[in-house]
C-alpha positions in Angstrom: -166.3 -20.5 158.7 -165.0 -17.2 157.5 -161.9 -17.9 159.5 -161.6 -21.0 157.5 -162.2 -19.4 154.1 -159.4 -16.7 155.0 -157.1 -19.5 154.3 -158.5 -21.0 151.3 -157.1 -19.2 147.9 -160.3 -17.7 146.9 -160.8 -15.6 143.7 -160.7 -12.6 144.6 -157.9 -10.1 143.0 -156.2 -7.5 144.7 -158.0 -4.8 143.3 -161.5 -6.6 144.6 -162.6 -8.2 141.8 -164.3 -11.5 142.5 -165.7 -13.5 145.0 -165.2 -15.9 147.1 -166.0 -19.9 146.1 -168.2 -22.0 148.4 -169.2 -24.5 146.1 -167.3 -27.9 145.3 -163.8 -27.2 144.6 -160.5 -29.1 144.3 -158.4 -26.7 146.2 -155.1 -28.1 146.1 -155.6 -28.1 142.3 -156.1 -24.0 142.3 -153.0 -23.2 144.2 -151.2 -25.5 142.0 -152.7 -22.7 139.2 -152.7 -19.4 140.9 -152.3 -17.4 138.3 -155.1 -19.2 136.5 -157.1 -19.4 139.7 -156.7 -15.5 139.5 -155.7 -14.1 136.4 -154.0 -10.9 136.1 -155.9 -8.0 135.0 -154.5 -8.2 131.6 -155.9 -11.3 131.1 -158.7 -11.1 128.4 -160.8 -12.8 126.0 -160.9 -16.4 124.8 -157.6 -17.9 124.3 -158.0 -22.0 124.5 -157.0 -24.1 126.9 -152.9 -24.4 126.0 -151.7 -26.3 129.2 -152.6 -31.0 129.5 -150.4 -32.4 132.3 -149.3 -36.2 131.9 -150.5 -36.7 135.2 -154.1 -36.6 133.5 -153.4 -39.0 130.5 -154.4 -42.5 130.6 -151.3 -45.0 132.2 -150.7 -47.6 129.5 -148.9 -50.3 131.4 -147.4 -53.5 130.0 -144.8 -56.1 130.8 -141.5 -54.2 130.3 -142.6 -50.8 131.5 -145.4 -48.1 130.5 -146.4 -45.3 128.4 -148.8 -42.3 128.2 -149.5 -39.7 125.3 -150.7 -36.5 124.3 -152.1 -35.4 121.0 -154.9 -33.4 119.9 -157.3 -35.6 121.7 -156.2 -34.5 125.0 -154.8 -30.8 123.6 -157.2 -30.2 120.8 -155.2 -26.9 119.8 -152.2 -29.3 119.8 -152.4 -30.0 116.0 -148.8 -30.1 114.9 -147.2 -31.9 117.8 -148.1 -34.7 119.9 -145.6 -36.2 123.0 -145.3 -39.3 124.3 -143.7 -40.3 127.6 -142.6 -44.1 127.8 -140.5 -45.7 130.7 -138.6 -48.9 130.2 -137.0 -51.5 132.9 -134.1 -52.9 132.5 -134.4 -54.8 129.7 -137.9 -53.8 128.9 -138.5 -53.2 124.9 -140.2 -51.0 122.9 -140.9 -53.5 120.1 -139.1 -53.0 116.6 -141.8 -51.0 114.5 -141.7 -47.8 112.4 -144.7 -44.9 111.9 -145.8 -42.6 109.6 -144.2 -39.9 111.5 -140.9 -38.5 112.2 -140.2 -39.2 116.2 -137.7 -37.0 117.8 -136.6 -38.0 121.1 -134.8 -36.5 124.5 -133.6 -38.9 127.1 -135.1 -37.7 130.7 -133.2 -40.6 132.9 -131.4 -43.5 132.9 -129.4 -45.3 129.6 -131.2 -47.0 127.0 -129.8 -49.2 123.6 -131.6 -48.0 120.2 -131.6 -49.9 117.2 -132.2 -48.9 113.4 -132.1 -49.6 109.7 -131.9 -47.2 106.9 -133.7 -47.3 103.4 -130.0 -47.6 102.3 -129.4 -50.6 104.1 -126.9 -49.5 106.8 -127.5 -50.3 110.5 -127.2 -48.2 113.6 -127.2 -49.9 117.3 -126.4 -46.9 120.3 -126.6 -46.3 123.8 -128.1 -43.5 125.0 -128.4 -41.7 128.3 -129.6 -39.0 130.1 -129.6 -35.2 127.9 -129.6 -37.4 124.5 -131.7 -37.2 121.6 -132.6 -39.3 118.8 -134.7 -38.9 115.4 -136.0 -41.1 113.6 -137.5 -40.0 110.2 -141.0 -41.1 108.7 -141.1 -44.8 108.2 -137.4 -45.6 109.5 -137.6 -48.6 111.6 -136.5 -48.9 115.2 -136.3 -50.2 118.8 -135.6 -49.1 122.3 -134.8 -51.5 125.2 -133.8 -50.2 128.8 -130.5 -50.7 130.2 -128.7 -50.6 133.8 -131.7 -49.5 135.9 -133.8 -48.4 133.0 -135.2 -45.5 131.1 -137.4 -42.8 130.9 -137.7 -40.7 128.2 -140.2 -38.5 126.1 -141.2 -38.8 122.2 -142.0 -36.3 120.3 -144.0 -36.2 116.4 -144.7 -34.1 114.3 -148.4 -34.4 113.9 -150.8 -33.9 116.3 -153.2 -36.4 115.5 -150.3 -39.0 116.1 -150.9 -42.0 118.3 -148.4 -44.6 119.7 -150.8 -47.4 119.6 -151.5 -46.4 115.5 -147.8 -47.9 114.5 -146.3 -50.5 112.7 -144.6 -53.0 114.6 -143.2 -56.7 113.1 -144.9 -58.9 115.6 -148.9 -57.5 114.7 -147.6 -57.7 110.9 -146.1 -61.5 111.6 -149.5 -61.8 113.4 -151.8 -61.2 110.8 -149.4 -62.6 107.5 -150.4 -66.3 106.7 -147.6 -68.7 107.8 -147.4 -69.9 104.2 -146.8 -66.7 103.3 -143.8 -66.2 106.1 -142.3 -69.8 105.1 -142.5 -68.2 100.9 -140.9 -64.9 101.9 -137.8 -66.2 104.2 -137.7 -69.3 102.6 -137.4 -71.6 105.7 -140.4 -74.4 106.9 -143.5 -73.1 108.0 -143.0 -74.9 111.0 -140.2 -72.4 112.5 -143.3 -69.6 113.0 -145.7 -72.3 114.9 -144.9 -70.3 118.3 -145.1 -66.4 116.6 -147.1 -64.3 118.6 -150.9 -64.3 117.7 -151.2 -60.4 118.4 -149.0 -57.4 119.0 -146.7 -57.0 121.8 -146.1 -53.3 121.9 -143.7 -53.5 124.8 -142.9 -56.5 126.7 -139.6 -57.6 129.0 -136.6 -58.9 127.3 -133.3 -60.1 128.7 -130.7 -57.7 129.6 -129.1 -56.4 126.8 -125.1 -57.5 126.7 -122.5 -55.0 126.0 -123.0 -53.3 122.7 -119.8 -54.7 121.6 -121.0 -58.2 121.7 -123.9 -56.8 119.5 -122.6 -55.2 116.7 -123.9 -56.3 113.7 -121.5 -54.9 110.6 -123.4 -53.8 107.5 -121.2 -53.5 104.0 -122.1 -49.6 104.0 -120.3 -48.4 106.8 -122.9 -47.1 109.9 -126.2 -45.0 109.1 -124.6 -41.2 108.3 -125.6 -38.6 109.3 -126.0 -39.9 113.0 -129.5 -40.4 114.5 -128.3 -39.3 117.7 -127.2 -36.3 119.4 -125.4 -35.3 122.8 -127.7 -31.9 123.7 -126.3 -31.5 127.4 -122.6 -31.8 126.5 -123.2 -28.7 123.7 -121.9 -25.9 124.7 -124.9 -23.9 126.2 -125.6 -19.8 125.1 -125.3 -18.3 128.6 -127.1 -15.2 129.8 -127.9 -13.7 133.2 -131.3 -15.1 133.4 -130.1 -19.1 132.8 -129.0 -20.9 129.8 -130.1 -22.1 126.3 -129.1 -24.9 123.6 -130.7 -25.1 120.6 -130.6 -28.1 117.9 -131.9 -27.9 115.2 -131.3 -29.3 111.2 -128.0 -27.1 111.5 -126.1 -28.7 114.3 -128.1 -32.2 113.9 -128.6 -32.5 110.4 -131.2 -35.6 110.1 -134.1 -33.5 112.3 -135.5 -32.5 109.1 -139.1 -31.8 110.8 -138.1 -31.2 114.6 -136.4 -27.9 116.2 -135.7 -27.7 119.9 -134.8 -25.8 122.7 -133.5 -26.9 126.1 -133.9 -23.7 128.3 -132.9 -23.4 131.6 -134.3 -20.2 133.7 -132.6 -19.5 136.6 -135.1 -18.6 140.2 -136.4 -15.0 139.6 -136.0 -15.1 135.6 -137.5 -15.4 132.6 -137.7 -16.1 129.1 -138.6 -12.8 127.7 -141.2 -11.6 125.4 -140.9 -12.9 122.2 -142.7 -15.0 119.5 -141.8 -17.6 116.7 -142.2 -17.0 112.9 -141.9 -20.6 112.3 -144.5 -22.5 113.6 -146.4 -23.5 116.8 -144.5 -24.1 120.2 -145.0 -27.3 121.9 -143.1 -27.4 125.5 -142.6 -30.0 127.7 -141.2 -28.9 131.6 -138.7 -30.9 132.9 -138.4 -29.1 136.5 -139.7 -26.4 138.4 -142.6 -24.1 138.5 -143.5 -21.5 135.8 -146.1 -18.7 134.6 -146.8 -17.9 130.6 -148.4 -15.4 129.4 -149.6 -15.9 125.9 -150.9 -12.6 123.8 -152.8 -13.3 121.3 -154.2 -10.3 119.1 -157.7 -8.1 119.5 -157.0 -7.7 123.2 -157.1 -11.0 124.0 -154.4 -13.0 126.7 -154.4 -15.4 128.8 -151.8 -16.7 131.9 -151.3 -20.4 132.7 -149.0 -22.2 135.2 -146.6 -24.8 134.6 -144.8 -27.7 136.9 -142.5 -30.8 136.1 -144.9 -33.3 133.7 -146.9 -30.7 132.1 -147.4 -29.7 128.1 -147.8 -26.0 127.5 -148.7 -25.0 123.6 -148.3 -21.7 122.0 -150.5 -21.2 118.5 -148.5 -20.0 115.7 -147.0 -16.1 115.7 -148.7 -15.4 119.5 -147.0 -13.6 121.7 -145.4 -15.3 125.5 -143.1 -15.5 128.1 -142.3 -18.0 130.9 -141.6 -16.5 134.1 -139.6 -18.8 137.1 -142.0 -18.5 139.5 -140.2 -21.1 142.2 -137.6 -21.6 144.4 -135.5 -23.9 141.8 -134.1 -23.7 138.5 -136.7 -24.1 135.7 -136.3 -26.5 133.1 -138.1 -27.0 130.1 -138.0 -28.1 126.3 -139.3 -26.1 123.2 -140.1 -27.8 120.2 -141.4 -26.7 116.7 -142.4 -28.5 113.4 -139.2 -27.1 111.5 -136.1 -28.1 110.6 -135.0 -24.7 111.6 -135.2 -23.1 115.4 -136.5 -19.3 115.0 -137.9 -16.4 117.1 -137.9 -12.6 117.9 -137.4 -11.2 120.4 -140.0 -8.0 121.8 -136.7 -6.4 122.7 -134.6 -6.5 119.9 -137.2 -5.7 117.2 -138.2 -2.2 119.6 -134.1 -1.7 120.0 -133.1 -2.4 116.2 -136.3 0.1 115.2 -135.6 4.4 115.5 -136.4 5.7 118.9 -138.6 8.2 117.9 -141.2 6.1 116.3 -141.0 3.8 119.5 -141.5 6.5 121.9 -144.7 8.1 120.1 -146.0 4.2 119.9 -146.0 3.6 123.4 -145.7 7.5 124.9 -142.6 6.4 126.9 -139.2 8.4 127.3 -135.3 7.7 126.6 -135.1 5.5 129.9 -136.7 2.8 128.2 -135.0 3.0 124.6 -131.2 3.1 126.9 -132.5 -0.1 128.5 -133.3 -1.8 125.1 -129.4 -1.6 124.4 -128.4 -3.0 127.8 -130.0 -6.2 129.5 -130.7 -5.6 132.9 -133.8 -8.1 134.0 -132.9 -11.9 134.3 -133.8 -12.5 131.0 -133.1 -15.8 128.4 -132.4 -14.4 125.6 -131.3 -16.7 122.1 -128.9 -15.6 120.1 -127.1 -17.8 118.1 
């Protein structure tokens, strides 16, 4: 037996503290958490849970593909973002609806063909593929089908409390409008609607789309401007010794009026350094890889979680963090803030651009530290526009 437990993580830190646990456990779950299994000494107080992985969330599957969510039900601290994952077959459609809520989008695989209409009356139809975005703002209507081999991608609003099954779509509106009513408003017979659908679709499998030349539809105003989409992996990334870093926000994508984003990539053995946002809550999604965050937040309280492709980590508004590459692999992951404008500061530069003297009787340290301030020497992300 004791042999057996040597070879269990147990939680017991180096230092001694702890004890080992006997009792039920889901083991391959705590070395998937190490650092929350067995938290680092610094680790105080009673920061909330700030870490839901997609792997937990209800599977919504349907004709066409599938899709899963989390908002402040499954991430109650989660109140200003909420994220929705969503594959699509070839083919397979997310219905033509519109929400209440801006939806900011990043293309994870595979090529997909959007679909939109302005309240100006100009149309947009695009293909999308893998490192894209789109946004659509609050009550712009739109569709998604899958093309080649599919899609996967992940949506993003900006509200918490957002759900994808609390949207408008045209076939539960069709649905519940009398036919009368239908034959009135597009003045055709009321016969034509005999086979609408009596409920909702949501998602369903279409036909493969043809090319989007064949599809075009012209509108008398010229295209929806400014664009709804964006190319994020063929930007020009900000490239530092600990990985790489593009940012879009309002500036270089002018329609995300509510939705800043990073796409950071930390290279094995870095991090993302010490810093915090004076903007607006972080919501992160990670892409690939493994990760550790520390997040620092005020009256000696902190708390470390760990991170691996499919999870949401959360960061409450002005609280301290880094993400540490803890794995073999680059790490990638998205940032994303209510905002129309991507901000933070960095622990480093505000202790390099403030006198010396008043740093050193702060923390009681010497000049080693203030020459290191000026020169990067740790694998570190920095952002710097």
């Amino acid at each position: 037996m004791d042999e057996e437990i040597r070879h269990i993580p147990q939680p017991i830190r180096d230092d001694g503290a702890g004890a080992t646990d006997l009792g039920p456990r889901d083991v391959l779950r705590d070395m998937e958490n190490p650092d929350m299994f067995v938290p680092p000494k610094t680790d105080a107080g009673t920061i909330p849970n700030l870490k839901f992985s997609y792997s937990d969330t209800h599977m919504h599957l349907n004709h066409g593909g599938w899709s899963r969510e989390i908002t402040e039900r499954e991430l109650p601290v989660s109140t200003t973002i909420a994220g929705v994952n969503m594959r699509l077959t070839r083919g397979g459609v997310r219905e033509l609806h519109w929400h209440k809520q801006a939806e900011w989008a990043y293309m994870i695989l595979g090529k997909a063909r959007i679909t939109s209409v302005d309240a100006e009356g100009r149309n947009m139809i695009a293909d999308v593929e893998e490192g894209d975005l789109w946004y659509f703002p609050p009550g712009i209507p739109h569709s998604i089908q899958g093309l080649e081999d599919g899609c996967e991608f992940l949506l993003v609003f900006d509200d918490g409390a957002f759900s994808e099954f609390d949207t408008f779509t045209i076939t539960d509106w069709f649905a519940h409008t009398p036919k009368d009513i239908l034959s009135a408003n597009f003045g055709v017979p009321i016969k034509l609607f005999d086979r609408i659908p009596h409920k909702q679709r949501y998602m369903f499998q279409g036909s493969s789309p043809a090319s989007i030349e064949s599809q075009t539809v012209s509108d008398p105003y010229g295209g929806i401007k400014p664009p709804f989409t964006h190319q994020l992996l063929r930007q020009k990334p900000i490239v530092t010794s600990g990985g790489t870093v593009r940012i879009v926000d309002s500036r270089n994508f002018p329609v995300s009026k509510t939705i800043a984003a990073a796409l950071v990539e930390v290279k094995p053995g870095g991090m993302r350094e010490m810093h915090w946002h004076p903007n607006n809550d972080e919501w992160q999604y990670y892409l690939t890889g493994t990760a550790k965050m520390t997040v620092f937040g005020a009256g000696g309280t902190a708390r470390t979680f760990n991170y691996r492709a499919g999870d949401v980590g959360y960061v409450p508004f002005g609280m301290g963090h880094y993400i540490q590459n803890i794995g073999q692999t680059s790490l990638w992951f998205l940032e994303m803030f209510k905002s129309d404008r991507f901000a933070d500061i960095s622990l480093n530069q505000w202790m390099a651009l403030t006198p010396p003297q008043l740093v050193k009787e702060h923390l009681h340290v010497d000049d080693a530290l203030i020459h290191a301030l000026h020169k990067e020497k740790s694998p570190v992300v920095k952002y710097e526009q």
